[in-house]
N, C-alpha and C positions, 0 to 999 in steps of 0.2 A: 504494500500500500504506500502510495505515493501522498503527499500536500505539497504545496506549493502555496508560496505566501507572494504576494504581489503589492507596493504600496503604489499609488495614487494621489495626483493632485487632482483638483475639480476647480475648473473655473470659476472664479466667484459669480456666485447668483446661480448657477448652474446645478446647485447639489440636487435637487426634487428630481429634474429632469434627468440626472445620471445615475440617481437611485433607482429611479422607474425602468429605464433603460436595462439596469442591470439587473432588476426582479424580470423584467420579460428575457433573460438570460439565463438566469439561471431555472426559470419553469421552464425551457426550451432543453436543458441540460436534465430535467430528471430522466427525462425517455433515452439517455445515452447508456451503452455499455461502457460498464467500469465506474461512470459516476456513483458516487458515496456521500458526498455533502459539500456545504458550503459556508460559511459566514463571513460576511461583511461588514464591517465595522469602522466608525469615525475616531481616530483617537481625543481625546479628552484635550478640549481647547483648541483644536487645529480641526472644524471644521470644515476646510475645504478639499482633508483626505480623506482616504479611503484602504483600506485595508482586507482586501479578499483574499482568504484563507480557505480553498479548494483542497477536495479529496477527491482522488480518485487509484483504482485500482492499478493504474500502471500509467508512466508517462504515455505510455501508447495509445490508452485509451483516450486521452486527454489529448492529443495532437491528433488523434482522428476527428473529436469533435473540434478543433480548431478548422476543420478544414468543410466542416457542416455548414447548408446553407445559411440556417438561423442564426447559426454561430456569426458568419460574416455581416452579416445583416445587422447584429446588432453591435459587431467589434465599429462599425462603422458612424452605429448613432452615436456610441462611446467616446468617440475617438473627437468626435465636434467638440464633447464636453468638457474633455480631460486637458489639462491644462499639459502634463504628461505624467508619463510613468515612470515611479522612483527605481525601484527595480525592483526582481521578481527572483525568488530563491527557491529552489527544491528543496524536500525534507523526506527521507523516512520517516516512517511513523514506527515508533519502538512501542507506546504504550500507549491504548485507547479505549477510554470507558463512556458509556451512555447512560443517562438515569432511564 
């Protein structure tokens, strides 16, 4: 099992429209193979980032849906909003609990 953390700027004024953007993303991502989960999250005081914390079962699964219509579609509404991208790190997952 793969995550992948991703930080984000968001143009000011723009957050609503880049949050929505990326809920219609990730409902488009549950129907993928390998998809696992996702959170998204603004850090504390720095409301114009963004922090997506994606699982999936294999990088591979995860660069197939990169290459998904929907996926383009909305890499594209994204991409007007985002001011840009901090950078994006891979991670095994060593330990993982759900309530």
């Amino acid at each position: 099992m793969q995550t992948i953390v991703t930080h984000v700027v968001v143009q000011d004024g723009q957050q609503d429209a880049w949050d929505a953007a990326l809920r219609e993303r990730v409902q488009a991502a549950v129907d993928q193979p390998g998809f696992i989960g996702v959170q998204v999250a603004a850090p504390t005081g720095k409301p114009n980032e963004r922090v997506i914390i994606g699982t999936w079962e294999s990088r591979e699964d995860w660069q197939a849906w990169h290459d998904d219509k929907q996926f383009l579609e909305t890499r594209r509404q994204l991409e007007v909003l985002d001011e840009k991208t901090k950078d994006s790190v891979w991670h095994d997952v060593k330990v993982e609990q759900h309530c």
